[in-house]
DSSP file (Angstrom, degrees, kcal/mol; ACC not computed):
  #  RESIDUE AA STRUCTURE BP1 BP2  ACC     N-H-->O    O-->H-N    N-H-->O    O-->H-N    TCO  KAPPA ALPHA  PHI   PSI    X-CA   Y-CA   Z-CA
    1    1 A X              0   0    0      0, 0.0     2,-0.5     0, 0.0    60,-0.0   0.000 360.0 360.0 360.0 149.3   -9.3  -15.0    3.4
    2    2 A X        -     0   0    0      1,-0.1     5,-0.2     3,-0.0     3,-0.1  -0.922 360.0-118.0-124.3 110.9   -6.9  -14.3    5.9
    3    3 A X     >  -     0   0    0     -2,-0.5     2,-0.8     3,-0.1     4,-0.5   0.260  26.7-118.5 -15.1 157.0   -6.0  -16.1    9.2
    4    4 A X  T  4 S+     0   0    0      2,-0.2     2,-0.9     3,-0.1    -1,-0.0  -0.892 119.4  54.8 -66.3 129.8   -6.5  -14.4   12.5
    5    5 A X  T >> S+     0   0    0     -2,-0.8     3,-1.2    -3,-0.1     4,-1.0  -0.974 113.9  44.6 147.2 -80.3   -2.6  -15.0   12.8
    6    6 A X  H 3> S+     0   0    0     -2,-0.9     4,-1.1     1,-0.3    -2,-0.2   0.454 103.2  56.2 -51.7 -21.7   -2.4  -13.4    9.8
    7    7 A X  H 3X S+     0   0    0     -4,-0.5     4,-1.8     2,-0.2    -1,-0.3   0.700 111.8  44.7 -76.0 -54.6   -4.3  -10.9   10.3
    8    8 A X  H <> S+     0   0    0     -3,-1.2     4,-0.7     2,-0.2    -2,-0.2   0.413 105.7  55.5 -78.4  11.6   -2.3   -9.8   13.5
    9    9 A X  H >X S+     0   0    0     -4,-1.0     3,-1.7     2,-0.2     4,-1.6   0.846 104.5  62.5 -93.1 -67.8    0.8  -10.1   12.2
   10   10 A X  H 3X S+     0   0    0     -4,-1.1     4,-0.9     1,-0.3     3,-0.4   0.720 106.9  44.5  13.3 -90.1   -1.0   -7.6    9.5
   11   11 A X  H >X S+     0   0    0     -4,-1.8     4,-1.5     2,-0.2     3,-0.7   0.740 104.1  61.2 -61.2 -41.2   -1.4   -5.1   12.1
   12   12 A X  H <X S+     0   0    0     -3,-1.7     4,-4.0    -4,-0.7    -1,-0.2   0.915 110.4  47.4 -39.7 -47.7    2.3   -5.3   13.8
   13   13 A X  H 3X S+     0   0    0     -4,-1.6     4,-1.4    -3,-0.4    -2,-0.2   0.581 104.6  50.5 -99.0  16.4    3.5   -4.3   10.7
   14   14 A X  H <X S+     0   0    0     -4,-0.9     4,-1.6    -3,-0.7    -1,-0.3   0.753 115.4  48.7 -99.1 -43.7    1.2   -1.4   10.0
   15   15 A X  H  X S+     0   0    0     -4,-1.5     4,-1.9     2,-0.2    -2,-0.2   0.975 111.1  51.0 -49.7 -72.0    2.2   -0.3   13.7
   16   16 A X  H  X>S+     0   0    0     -4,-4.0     4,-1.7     1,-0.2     5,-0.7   0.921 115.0  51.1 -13.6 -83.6    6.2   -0.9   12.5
   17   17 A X  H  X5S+     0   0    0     -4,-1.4     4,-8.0     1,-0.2    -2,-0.2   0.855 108.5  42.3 -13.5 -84.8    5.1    1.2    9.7
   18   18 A X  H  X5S+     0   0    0     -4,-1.6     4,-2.7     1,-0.2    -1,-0.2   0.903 114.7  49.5 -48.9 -44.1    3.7    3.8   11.2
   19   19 A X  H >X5S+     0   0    0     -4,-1.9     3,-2.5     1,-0.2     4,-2.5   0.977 104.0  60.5 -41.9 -77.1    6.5    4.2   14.0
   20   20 A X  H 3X5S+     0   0    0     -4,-1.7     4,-2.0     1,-0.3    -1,-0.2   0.784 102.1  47.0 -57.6 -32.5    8.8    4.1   11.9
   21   21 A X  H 3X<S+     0   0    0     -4,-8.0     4,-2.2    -5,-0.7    -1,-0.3   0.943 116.6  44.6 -56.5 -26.7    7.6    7.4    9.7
   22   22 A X  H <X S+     0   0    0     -4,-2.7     4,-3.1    -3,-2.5     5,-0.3   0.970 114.1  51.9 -93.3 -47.7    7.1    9.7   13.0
   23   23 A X  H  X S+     0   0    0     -4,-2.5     4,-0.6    -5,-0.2    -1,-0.3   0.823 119.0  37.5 -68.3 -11.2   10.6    8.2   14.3
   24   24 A X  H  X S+     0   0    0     -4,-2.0     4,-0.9    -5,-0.4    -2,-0.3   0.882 111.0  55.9 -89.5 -26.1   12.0    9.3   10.7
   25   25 A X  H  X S+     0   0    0     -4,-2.2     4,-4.7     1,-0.2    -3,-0.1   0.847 110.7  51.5 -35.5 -61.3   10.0   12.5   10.6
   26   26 A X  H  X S+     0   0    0     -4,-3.1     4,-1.3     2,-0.2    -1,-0.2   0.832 114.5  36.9 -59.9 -42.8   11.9   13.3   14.3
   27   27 A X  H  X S+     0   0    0     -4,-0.6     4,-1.2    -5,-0.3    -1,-0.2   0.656 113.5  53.9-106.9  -1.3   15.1   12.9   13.4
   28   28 A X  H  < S+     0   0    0     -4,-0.9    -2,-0.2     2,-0.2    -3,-0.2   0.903 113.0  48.6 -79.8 -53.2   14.6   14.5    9.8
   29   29 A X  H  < S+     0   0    0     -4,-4.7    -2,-0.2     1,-0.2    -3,-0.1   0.947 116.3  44.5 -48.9 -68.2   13.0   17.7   12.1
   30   30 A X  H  < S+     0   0    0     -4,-1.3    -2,-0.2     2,-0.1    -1,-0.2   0.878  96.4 100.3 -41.7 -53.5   16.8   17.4   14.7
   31   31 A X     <  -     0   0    0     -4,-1.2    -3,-0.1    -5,-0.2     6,-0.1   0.130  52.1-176.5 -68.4 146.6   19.0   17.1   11.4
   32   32 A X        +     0   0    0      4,-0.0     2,-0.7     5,-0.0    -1,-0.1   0.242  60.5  86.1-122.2   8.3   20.6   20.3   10.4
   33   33 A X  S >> S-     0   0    0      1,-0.2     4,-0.6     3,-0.1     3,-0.6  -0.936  72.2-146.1-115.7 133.4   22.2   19.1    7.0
   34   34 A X  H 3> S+     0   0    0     -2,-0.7     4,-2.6     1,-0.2     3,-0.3   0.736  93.7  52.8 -71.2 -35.8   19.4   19.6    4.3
   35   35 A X  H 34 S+     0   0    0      1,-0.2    -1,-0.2     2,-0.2     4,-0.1   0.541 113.7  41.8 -80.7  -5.5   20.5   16.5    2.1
   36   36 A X  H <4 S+     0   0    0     -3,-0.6     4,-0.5     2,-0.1    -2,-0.2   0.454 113.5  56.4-111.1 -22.9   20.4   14.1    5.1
   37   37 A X  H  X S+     0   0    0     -4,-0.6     4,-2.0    -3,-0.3    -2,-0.2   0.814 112.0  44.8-101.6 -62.1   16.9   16.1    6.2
   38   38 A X  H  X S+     0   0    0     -4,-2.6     4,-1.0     2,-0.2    -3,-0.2   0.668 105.4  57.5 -77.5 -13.5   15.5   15.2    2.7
   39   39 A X  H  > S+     0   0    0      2,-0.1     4,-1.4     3,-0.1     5,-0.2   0.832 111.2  41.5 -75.2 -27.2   16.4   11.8    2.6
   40   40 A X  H >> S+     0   0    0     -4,-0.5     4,-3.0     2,-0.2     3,-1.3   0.977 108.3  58.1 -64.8 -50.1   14.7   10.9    5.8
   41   41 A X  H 3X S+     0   0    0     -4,-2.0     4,-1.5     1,-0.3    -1,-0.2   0.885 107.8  46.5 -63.9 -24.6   11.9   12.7    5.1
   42   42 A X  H 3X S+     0   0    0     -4,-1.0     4,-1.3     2,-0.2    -1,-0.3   0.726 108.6  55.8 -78.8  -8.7   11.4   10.7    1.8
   43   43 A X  H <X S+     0   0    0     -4,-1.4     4,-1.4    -3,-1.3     5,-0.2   0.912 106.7  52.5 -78.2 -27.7   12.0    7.5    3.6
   44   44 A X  H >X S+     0   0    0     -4,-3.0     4,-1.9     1,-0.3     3,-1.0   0.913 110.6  48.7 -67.7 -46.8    9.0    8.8    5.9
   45   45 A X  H 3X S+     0   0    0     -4,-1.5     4,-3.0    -5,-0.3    -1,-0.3   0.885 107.1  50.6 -66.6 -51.6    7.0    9.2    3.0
   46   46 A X  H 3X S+     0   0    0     -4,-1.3     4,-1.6     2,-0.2    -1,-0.3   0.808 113.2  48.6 -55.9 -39.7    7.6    6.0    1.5
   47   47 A X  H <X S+     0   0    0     -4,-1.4     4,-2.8    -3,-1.0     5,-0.3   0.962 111.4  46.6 -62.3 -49.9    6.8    4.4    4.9
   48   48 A X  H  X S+     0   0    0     -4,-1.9     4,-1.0     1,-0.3    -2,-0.2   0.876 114.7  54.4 -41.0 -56.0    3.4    6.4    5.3
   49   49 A X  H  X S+     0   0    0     -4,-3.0     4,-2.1     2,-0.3    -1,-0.3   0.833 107.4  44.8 -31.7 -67.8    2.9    5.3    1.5
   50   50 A X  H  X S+     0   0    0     -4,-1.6     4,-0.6     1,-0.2    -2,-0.3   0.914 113.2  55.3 -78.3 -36.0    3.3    1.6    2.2
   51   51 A X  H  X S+     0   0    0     -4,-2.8     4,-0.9     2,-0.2    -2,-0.3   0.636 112.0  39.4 -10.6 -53.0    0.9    2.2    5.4
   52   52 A X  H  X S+     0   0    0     -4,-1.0     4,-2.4    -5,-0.3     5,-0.4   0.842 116.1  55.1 -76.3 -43.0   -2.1    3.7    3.4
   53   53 A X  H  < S+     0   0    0     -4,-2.1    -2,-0.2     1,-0.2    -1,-0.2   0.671 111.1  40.7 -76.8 -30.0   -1.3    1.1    0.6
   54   54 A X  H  X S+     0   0    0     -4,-0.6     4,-1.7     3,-0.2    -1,-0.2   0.651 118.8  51.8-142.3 -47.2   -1.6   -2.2    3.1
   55   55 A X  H  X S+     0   0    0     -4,-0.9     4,-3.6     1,-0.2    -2,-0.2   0.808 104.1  55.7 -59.4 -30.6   -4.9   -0.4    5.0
   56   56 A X  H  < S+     0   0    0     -4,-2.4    -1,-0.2     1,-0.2     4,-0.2   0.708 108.1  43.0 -72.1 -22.8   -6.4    0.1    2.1
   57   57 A X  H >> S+     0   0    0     -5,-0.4     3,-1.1     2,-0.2     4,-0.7   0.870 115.5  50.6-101.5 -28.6   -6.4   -3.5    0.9
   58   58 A X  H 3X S+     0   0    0     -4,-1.7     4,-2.5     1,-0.3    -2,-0.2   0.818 108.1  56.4 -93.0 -31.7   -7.3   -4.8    4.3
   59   59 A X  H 3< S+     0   0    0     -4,-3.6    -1,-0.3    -5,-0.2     4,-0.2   0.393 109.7  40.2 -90.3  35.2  -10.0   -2.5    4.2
   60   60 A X  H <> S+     0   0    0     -3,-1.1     4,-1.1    -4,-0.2    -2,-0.2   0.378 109.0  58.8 -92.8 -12.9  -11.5   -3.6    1.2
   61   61 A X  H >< S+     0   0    0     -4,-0.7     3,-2.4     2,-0.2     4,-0.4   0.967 104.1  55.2 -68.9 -65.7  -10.9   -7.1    2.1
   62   62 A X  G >< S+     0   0    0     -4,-2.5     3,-2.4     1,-0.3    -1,-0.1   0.850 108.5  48.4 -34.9 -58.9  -13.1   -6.2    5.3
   63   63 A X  G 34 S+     0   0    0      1,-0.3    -1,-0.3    -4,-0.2    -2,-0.2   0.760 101.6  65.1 -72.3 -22.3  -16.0   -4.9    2.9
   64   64 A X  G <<        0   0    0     -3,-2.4    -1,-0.3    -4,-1.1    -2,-0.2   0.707 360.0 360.0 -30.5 -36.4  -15.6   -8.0    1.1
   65   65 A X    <         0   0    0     -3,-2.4    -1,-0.2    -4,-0.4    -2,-0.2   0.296 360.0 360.0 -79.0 360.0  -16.8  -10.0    4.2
């Protein structure tokens, strides 16, 4: 079981997370060189990825309860 501490720290970085895809998303959209355009947009992915991946276990932890 997981601290309230732990729990918001949890949630900072699932807000990190998320930020960070839409702010790679944006500057992947502004980029005009296509190999610099698809590597952001796979870092975005990756983030989004680790986002679903870190919600998903805290909501199953929750249905644990």
């Amino acid at each position: 079981m997981l601290t309230a501490k732990e729990l918001l720290q949890l949630e900072d970085f699932l807000t990190m997370e998320q930020t960070c895809a839409k702010t790679l998303n944006h500057f992947a959209n502004e980029l005009n060189d296509s190999q610099g355009k698809q590597m952001l947009q796979q870092m975005a992915q990756k983030s989004q990825q680790n986002f679903q991946t870190i919600s998903k276990h805290l909501n199953a932890g929750q249905n644990l309860q």
